[in-house]
PABASE-739786 format. One record per residue (C-alpha): residue number from 1; chain; x negated, y negated, z negated. Coordinates in steps of 0.25 Angstrom, whole numbers, plus 5000, padded with zeros to 4 digits. Each point is the difference from the previous one (the first is absolute). Layout:
BEGIN
(NUM,'A',(X,Y,Z)),
...
***
This chain:
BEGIN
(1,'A',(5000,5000,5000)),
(2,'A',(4996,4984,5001)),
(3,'A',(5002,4990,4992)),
(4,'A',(5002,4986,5005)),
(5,'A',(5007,4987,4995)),
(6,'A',(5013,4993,5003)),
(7,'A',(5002,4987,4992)),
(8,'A',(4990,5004,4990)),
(9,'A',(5006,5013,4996)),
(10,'A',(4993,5014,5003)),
(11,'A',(5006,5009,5010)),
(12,'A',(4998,5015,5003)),
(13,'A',(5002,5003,5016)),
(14,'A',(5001,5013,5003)),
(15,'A',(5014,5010,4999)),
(16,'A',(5006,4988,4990)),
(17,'A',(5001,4987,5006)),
(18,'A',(5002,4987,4990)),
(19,'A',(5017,4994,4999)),
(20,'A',(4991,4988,5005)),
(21,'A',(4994,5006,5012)),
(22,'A',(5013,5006,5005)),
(23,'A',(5007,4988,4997)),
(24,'A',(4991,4993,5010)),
(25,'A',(5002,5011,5009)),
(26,'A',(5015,5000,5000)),
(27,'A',(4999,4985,5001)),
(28,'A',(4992,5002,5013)),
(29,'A',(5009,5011,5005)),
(30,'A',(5012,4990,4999)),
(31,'A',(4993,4988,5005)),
(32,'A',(4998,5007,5012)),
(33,'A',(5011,5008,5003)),
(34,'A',(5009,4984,4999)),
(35,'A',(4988,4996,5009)),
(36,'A',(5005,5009,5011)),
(37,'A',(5013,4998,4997)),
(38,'A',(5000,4987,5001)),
(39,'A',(4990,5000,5014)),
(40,'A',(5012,5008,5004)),
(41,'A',(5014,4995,4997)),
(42,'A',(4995,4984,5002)),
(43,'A',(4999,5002,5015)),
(44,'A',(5012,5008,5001)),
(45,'A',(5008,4991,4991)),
(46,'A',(4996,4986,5009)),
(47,'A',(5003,5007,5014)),
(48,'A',(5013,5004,4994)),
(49,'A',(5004,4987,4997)),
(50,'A',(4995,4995,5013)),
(51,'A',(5011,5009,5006)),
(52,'A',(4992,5012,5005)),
(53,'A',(5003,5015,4996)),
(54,'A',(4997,5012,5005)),
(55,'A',(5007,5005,5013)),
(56,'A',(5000,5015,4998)),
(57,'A',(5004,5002,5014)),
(58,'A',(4987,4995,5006)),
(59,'A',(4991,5003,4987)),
(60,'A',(4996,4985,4999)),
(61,'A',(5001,4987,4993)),
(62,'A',(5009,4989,5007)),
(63,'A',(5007,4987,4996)),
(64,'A',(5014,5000,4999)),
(65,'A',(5012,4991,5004)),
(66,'A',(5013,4995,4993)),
(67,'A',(5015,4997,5005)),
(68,'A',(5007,4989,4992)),
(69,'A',(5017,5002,5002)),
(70,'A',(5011,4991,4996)),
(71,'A',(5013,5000,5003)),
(72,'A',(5014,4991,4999)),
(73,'A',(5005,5006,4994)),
(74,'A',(4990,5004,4991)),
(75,'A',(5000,5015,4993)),
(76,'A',(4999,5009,5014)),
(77,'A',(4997,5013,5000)),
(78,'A',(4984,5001,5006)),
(79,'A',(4996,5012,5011)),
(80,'A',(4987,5003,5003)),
(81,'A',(5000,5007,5012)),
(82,'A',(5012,5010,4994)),
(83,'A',(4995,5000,4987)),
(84,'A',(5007,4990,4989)),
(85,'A',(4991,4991,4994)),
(86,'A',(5003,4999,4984)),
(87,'A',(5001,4984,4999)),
(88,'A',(5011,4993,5007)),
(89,'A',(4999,4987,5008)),
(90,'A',(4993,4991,4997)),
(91,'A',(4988,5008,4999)),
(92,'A',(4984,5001,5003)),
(93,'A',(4998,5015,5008)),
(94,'A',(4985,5002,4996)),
(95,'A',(4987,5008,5002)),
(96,'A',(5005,5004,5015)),
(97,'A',(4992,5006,5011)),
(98,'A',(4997,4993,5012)),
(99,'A',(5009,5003,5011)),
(100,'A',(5017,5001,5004)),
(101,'A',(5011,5001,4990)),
(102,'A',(5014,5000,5002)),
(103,'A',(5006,4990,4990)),
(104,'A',(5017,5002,4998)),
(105,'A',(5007,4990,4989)),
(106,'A',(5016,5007,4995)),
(107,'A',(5009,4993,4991)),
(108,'A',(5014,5003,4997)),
(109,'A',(5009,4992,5011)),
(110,'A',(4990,4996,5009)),
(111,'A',(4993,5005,5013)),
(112,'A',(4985,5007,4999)),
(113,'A',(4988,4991,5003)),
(114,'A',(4989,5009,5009)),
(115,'A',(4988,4996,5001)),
(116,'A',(4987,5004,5008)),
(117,'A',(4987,4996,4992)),
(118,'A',(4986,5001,5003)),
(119,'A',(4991,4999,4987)),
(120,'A',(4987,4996,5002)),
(121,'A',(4988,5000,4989)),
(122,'A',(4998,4989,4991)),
(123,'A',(5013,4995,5005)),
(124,'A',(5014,4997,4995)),
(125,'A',(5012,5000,5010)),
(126,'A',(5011,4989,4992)),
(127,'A',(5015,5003,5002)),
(128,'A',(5007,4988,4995)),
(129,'A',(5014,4996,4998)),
(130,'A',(5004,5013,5009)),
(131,'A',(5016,4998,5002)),
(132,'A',(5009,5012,4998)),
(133,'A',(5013,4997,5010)),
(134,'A',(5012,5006,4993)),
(135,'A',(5006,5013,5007)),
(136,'A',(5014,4997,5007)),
(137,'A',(5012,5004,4993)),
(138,'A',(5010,5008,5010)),
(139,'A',(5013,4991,5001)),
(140,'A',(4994,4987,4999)),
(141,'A',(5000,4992,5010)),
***
């Protein structure tokens, strides 16, 4: 075994290591463990904000676009393509891949609203004000 000196204390090195000397270990351990994580999820984190994801389709990085609905009346129903969209007008559609959608607006009493869109990256397409005409009642003149 040999002896050496932390903080003017004897230690033994050998099959028993010193609390202090582990303590510093595990301190160094820790330290670089957030290093990594931090090296990691920083990056990731900004270009997130920045509107890119990851588009499994083509395994790469890309920057997204954004659709901004609204409606008079306001609270219609949202489609994406045929999907419904969980808000209702007026709404921010986000984090969309570049290329066509098919945008559709439904509210109770009035005719659907179709749209074709093309999204492009780092670009917000802005539907504003988007009249809904009432459907026609049978009888009326």
């Amino acid at each position: 075994m040999t002896e050496r000196y932390l903080y003017g204390k004897r230690i033994l090195i050998g099959l028993i290591k010193h609390p202090e000397v582990r303590m510093e270990s595990t301190r160094k351990l820790l330290f670089y463990i957030f290093l990594v994580l931090y090296l990691i999820l920083c990056p990731l984190l900004i270009l997130y904000s920045l509107g890119y994801i990851f588009n499994p389709q083509n395994k790469e990085i890309v920057q997204t676009g954004v659709i901004y609905l609204s409606s008079l009346p306001s609270d219609a129903d949202i489609f994406l393509e045929k999907s419904h969209y969980i808000h209702a007008t007026p709404s921010m559609i986000e984090e969309l891949l570049p290329g066509d959608y098919t945008i559709t607006l439904k509210s109770e009493g009035y005719k659907d609203w179709v749209e074709n869109v093309t999204v492009e990256a780092g670009k917000a397409v802005s539907f504003n004000n988007i009249l809904l005409i009432p459907e026609e009642k049978a009888g009326c003149l």
